[in-house]
C-alpha angles and dihedrals in degrees: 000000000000113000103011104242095331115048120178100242117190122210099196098194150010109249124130097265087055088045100044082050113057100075099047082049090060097037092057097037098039084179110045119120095233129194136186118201118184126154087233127071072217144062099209107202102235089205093070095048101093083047094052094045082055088054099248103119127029126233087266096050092067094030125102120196106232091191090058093038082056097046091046088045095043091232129117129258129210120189103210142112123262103230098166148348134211098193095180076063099030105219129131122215126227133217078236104058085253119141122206122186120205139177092215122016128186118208108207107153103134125216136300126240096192111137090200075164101078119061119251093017098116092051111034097026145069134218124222085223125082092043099197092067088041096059086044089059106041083054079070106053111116117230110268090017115148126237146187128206118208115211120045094217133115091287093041094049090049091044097053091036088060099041083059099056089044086068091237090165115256114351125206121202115200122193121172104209137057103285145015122245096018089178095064136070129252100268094046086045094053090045096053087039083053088047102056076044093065099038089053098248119164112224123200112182124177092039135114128200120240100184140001117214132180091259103026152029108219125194137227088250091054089260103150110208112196105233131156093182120036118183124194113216098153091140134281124316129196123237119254106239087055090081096047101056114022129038107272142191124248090271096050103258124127116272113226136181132240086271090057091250130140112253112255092014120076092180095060125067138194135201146156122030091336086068133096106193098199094186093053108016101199128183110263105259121135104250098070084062085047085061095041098063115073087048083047092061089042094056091048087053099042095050082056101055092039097253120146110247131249127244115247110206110183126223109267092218130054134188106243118195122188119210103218100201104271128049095300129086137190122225134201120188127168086338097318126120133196132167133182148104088281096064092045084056087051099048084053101056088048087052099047088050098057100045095051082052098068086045093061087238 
């Protein structure tokens, strides 16, 4: 029983499994010392961001206060950035060159959306992830600016749909492979193409950028695109130190078992975007975390009272909506696909829900 009644248990990160969780931790370890460690004083719901770039919600509207969420929850924050981890030791390193021990830990650190590929990224771009430093820098574009979105998935196609609605000034939307929107079916693929039509946004597939500057985007065949704000959504990356410390997939991210723990370390679990299920892959969207955590919370419980832990399959279909810019959304679900106001009406009710949720709201 690690930890006797009261065992240190580290949230590292604020992600929605890790949120979702917190009060069915306490309320099934009265007694933990919990913590929850995250780089941000805010968790930013990365659901309401497309909305937000259109100018439908405010910052405050997606953000949840993790001080308050510790205070409601009785557990302790700690605003700092998880730089390593030694989990036969079970200790967690901080950017700081501060060290935490703890019985049972939780890694939920999302993903990174960074390019360090292409010249000039770091300095001139943004990436979508992490969401804190986009929402700093969209507070800077100037009006009529232009802009260019890099990564014609889901996320790519809302965000330039909503930069466009926004009225930006011209948006450019750069995907380097064949097509845009790869995940979806045909139907749902001609309704979002017919969409950027309509908002005016420029889309550029089969190429591949060779370099981002303050002023352009400029592309491996010499092509100069005119942006002022380039943002890079190209999918989710893993973080370096993840590779050097903990057992990861090919494409860097922790390897977990069906039980959400870390291979190799039973007292260490994974989940969201962080997390490679070996047993299920899934694609990295936020509702798979959603379903994670509560059996999340009853692993944790169940390793401190000496209980074996349950499997978590997750579902093998998920209902994907697509914001399209105004106050109107598409949806694909099993093969079917809908569009229309209402569904953006629903999406935002949902939204609204959850958010208020992890406030405690």
């Amino acid at each position: 029983m690690p930890g006797g009644d009261a065992p240190r248990i580290l949230l590292l990160g604020a992600g929605h499994a890790n949120l979702l969780a917190v009060p069915l931790l306490r309320a099934g370890l009265p007694r933990a010392r919990i913590t929850l460690v995250d780089a941000g004083s805010h968790a930013i719901y990365s659901g309401m961001f497309p909305g937000h770039v259109a100018g439908h919600y405010a910052p405050a509207d997606l953000s949840v206060d993790l001080a308050a969420v510790a205070v409601r929850h009785g557990i302790a924050f700690l605003q700092a950035r998880v730089a390593g981890l030694d989990p036969a030791a079970r200790e967690v390193r901080l950017s700081e060159d501060r060290r935490l021990a703890y019985d049972l830990a939780v890694l939920d650190l999302g993903s990174q959306a960074a390019m360090p590929e292409i010249a000039g990224f770091e300095r001139h771009a943004v990436p979508v992830k992490p969401l804190d430093g986009a929402l700093a820098r969209l507070a800077r574009l100037p009006p009529g600016a232009p802009a260019a979105i890099i990564g014609g998935g889901v996320a790519g196609v809302e965000l330039a749909l909503a930069l466009a609605h926004r009225r930006a000034g011209a948006v450019t939307l750069i995907e380097a492979g064949p097509t845009l929107v790869a995940s979806l079916g045909p139907r749902a693929q001609a309704l979002l193409r017919r969409a950027l039509d309509r908002a005016g946004v420029r889309v550029r597939v089969r190429v591949q950028v060779a370099e981002v500057t303050d002023r352009q985007v400029i592309l491996q065949d010499g092509a100069r695109i005119d942006s002022a704000f380039t943002m890079g959504v190209a999918g989710a990356r893993a973080q370096g130190w993840w590779a050097r410390d903990l057992p990861v997939d090919g494409a860097g991210f922790v390897r977990v078992t069906p039980s959400l723990q870390v291979e190799g370390y039973p007292m260490l679990f994974a989940a969201g975007d962080c997390a490679a299920m070996m047993h299920a892959p899934r694609p990295k969207a936020g509702v798979f975390a959603v379903r994670q955590a509560p059996v999340l919370a009853r692993n944790v419980i169940a390793l401190h009272r000496g209980r074996a832990p349950e499997r978590h399959d997750p579902q093998r279909h998920a209902l994907k909506i697509v914001s399209l810019g105004g106050r109107t959304a598409l949806a694909e679900w099993r093969g079917m696909t809908l569009h229309g106001p209402w569904l953006w009406r629903w999406k935002d009710r949902i939204d609204r829900r959850f958010i208020a949720g992890l406030r405690g709201g």
